[in-house]
N, C-alpha and C positions, 0 to 999 in steps of 0.2 A: 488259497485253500480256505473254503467258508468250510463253519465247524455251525449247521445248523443245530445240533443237540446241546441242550440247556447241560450245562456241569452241574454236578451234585457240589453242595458244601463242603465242604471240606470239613472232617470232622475236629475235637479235643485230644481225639487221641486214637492213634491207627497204627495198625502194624501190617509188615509186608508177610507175616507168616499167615497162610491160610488158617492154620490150624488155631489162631487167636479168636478170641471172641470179639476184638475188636479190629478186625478184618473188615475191609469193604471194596468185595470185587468191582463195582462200580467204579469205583473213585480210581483204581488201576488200570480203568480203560484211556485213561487220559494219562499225561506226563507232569507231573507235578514233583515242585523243588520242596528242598528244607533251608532255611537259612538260620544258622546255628550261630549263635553271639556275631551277628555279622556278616557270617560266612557261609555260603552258600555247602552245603554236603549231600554228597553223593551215596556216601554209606551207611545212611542210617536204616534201622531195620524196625524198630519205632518210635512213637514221641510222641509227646502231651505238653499241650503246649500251656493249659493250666498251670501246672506243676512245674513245667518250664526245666524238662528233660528228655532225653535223647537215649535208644540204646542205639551202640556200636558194634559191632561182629569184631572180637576176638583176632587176632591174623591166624592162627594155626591151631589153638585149644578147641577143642569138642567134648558136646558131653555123652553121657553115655549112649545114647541114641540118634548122636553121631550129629548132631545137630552145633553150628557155632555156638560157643560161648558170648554171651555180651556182655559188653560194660556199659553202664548208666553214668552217661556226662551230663551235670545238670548245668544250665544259664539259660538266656533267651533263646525262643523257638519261636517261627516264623514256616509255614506253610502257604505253600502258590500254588496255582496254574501255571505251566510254562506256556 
């Protein structure tokens, strides 16, 4: 499989929600990891890797707009291309 299109950068800090301002439907046409203190995660929902945190989706809280709740786990943050 050649991937002749050049990848965007990967930004400082993105979120999977459209409705953020730091959203980049570009960068979600591609499969890209997060590796959090180490460890690879699948559930993040955004991250800044300045600040060197993470949010996570809640398992069953919502707020009132019916939207997961998140928690903010902070350590190292790493973003890739897979």
């Amino acid at each position: 499989m050649n991937d002749t299109t050049a990848k965007p950068a990967l930004p400082d800090r993105l979120s999977v929600n459209p409705r953020s301002p730091h959203h980049v439907a570009a960068i979600f046409e591609h499969e890209i990891g997060i590796l959090f203190n180490g460890k690879e995660r699948a559930d993040v929902e955004e991250y800044c890797i300045s600040e060197g945190w993470v949010k996570v989706a809640s398992h069953k809280a919502l707020d009132r707009r019916g939207q997961p709740l998140t928690m903010t786990v902070k350590g190292k943050v790493e973003a890739f291309y897979k």
